[in-house]
N, C-alpha and C positions, 0 to 999 in steps of 0.2 A: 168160341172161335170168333176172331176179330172180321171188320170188313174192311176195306178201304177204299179211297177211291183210285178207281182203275187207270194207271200213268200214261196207256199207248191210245188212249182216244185223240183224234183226231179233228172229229166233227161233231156237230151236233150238242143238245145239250149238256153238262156238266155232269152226269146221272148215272154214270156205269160204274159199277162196283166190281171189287175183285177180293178173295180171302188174299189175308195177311199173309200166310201160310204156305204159297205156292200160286202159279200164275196159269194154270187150268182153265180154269172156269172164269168166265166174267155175269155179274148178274144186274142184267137189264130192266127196266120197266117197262112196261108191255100194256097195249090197251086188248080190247075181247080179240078184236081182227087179227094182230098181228099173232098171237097164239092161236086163234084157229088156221092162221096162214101156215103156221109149221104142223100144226097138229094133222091138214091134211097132205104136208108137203109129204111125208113118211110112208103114203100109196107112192111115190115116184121116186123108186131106189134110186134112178141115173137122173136126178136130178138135186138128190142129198148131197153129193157129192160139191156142188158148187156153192153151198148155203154151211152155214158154221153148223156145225150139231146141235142138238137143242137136248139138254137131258131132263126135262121137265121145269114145273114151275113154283115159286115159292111165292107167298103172299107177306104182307106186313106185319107184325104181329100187333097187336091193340095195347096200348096204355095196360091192361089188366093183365093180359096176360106177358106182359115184357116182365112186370112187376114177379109174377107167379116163376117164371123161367132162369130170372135173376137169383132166386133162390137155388134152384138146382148149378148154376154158376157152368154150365153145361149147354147152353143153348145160344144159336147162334140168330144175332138182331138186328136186322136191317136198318140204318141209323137213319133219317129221315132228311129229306132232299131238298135243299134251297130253293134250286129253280127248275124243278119238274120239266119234262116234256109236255106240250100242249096237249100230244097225241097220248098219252100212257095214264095207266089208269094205276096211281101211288100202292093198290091194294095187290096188283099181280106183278110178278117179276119172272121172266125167262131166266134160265141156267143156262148158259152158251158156251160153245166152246171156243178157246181162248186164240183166235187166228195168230197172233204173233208169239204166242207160246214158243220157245224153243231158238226163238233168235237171238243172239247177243247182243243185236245193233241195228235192231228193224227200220226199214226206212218206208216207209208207210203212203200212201196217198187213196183219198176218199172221192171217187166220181161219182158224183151223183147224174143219174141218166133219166131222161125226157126232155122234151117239147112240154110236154105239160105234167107236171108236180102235182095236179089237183085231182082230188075226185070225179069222178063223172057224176055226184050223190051230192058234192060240197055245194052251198047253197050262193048264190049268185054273190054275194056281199063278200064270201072268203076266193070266191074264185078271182074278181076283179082285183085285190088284194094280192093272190100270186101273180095275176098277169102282170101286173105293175111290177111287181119286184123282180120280175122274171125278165122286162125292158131293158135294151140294150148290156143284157149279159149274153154268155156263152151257152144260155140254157133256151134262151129267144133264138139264135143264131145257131149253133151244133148240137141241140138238147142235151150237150156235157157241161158240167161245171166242177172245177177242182173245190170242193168243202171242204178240207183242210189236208195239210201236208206234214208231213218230220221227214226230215230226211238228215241221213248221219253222215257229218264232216269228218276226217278222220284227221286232215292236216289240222282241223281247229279244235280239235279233240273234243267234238260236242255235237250238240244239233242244231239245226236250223228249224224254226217250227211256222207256217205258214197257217194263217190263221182264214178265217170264211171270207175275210173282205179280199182279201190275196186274188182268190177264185175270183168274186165280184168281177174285179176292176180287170180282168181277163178280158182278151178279145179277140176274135176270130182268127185274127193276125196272128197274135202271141200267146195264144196257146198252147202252141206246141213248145215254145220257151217254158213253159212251167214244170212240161214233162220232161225235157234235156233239165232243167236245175233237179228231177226228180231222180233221174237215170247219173246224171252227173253231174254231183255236189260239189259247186267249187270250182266246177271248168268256166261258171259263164257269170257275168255280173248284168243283173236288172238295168232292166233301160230305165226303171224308177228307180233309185236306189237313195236311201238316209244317207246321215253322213257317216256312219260304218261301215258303207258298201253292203248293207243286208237290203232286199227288197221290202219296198216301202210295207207297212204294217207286224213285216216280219220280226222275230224275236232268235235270241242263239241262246242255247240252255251246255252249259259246260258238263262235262260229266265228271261225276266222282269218282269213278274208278280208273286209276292209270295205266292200267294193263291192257287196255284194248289196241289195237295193230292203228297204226299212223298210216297205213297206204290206203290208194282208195281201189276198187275192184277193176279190176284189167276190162277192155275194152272187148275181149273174147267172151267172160263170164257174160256181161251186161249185154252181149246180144245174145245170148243162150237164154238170160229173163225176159226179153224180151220176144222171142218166139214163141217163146211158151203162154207167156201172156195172151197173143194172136191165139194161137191155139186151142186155150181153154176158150177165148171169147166168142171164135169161130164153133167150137163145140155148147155153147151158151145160145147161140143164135140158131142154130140148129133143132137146138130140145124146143127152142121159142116155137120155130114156124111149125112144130110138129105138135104144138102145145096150145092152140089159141087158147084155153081155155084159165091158159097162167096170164092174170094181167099186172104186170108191174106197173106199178107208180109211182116214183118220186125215189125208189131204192137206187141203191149207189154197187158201181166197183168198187169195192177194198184190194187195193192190190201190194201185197209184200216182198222186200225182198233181204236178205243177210248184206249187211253193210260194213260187217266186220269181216276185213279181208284175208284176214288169217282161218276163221269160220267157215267160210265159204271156201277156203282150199280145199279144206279137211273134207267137206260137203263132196269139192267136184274131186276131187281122189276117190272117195269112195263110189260117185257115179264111174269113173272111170276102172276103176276094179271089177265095178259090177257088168260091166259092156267090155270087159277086154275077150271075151271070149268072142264077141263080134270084131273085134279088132277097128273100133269106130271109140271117136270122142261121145261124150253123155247128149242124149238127142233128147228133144219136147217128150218122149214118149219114157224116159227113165223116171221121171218123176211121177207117172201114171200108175207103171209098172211098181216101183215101191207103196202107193197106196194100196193098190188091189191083190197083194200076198193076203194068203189065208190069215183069214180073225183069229183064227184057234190057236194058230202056233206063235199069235203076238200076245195072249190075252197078259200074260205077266211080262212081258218087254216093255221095255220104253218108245216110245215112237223117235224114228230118226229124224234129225234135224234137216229141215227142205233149204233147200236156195232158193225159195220163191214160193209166193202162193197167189191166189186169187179168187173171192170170192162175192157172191151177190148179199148183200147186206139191207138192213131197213126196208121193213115187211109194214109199216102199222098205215100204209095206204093200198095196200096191193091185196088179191086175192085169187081165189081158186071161182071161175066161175063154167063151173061144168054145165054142159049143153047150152048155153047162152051165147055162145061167140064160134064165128067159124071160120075166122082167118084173125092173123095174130096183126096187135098191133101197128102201123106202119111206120109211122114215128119213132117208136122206140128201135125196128130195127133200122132205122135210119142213125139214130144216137149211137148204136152199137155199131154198125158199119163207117160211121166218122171216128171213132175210138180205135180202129181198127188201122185207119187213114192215120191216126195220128201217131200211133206207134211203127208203121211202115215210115213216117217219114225221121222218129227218132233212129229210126235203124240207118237209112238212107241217108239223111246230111247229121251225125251224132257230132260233137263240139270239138271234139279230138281225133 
């Protein structure tokens, strides 16, 4: 079975893999931490729920035994990494579940949250190191920083892909400009702009399929993702202050949504079929309500297609530090509480 590298990364190293075969599973490399990070996250059911699934781990296989395996023509080999993650250790890899699975047209964006990205453990030479690079960004000033973006054009029949320096060059001011070009691709042109009108760094990747819908998502949908979003993050801050014992660092929002607007009809018809017995449009709370049906009567179903997701991602700083801490973080619930701010105000002034 083939591997390849995985199309919907966003951020971060070059290093995610995905089978050829189906877009399930994504397989990450992992240092000891961030696997022991999931291995104890599985004691706190109501908080798997906001983390991708993890269905165990696979390792490298050795020169010898690639060789031995190649024989049976049956074994499946993780092909080796150009430019590794600093944090990950080449020999362990996570099996993760595949967040934008099931979308046709994912439009994607990666916040990475803190005031501080460092260890409390990291030794004075790499801390000084982050703080510098952490100067006069969005991560010094609202502990957010957008890591990378896609977002799907439909009038341009492609995407737009926002690359790490994008975030960088962010600033307090226009930040929230990153998240309306996020929410609504196409409404607003960069106060930097090339001479394509794309924001400065940015790139448009065309797509090859012609079948997908030329419209872009109604301004109704786009405030139903965005509630939701509030929602889960309000319930993410929540499990925090009840949790000091979860310390994050340096891990990011991934937050998704269906950009294909013919997809997302299909999507909010079926929330609305499902709530007509309430005689109410699809509320933050139908898309909760369809994760938590019984396991038993899905195990051979397919999982339906969401309008949106959101989850906490990048563990290989963070950890479980039980009895050690007795109030959670402050900073970071400050980073989340500015997150919070920032999508009340895409609701409040949106570009259309």
């Amino acid at each position: 079975m083939d591997l390849k590298r995985f199309d919907n990364q966003v951020a971060g190293h070059d290093n995610i893999l995905q089978f050829s075969t189906h877009d399930l599973l994504i397989i990450k490399p992992c240092s000891d931490q961030e696997q022991l990070f999931y291995e104890q996250a599985q004691a706190h059911d109501d908080f798997l729920d906001w983390i991708p699934e993890c269905y165990g781990t696979l390792r490298q296989a050795t020169d010898k035994e690639i060789q031995m395996l190649n024989k049976d023509e049956q074994a499946t080999s993780l092909p080796r990494l150009d430019n590794p993650s600093p944090t990950a250790d080449l020999d362990h890899h996570l099996c993760l579940e595949n967040i934008v699975s099931g979308f046709v047209q994912p439009c994607i964006v990666d916040i990475k949250l803190g005031y501080h990205i460092y260890e409390d453990t990291a030794d004075e030479k790499k801390k000084a190191k982050m703080i510098r690079n952490a100067q006069g960004t969005t991560t010094e000033s609202m502990g957010l920083r957008i890591s990378g973006m896609k977002v799907f054009q439909p009038q341009e029949h492609g995407y737009i892909v926002y690359p790490k320096q994008y975030g960088r060059d962010r600033t307090k001011d226009n930040f929230i400009q990153g998240l309306l070009s996020f929410f609504y691709p196409g409404q607003l042109t960069d106060h930097r702009a090339d001479d394509t009108g794309l924001p400065l760094h940015c790139r448009r990747v065309p797509l090859k399929n012609t079948s997908t819908s030329t419209l872009p998502l109604n301004k109704k949908k786009i405030e139903w993702i965005v509630e939701h979003f509030m929602d889960t993050i309000e319930e993410i801050m929540d499990f925090l202050m009840d949790h000091p014992e979860l310390h994050l660092t340096a891990s990011s929002l991934l937050l998704v949504y269906e950009g294909d607007a013919d997809a997302a009809q299909r999507i909010w018809q079926r929330y609305l079929d499902e709530d007509k017995q309430h005689d109410s449009q699809p509320t933050a709370a139908t898309l909760d309500q369809d994760e938590e049906q019984d396991n038993e009567d899905e195990v051979d179903e397919p999982l339906e297609p969401k309008l949106c997701d959101v989850r906490l991602i990048d563990f290989a700083r963070s950890r479980w530090e039980h009895g050690r801490r007795d109030e959670q973080d402050p900073s970071l619930m400050k980073a989340l509480g500015n997150m919070l701010s920032m999508l009340q105000q895409v609701l409040s002034d949106p570009p259309v």
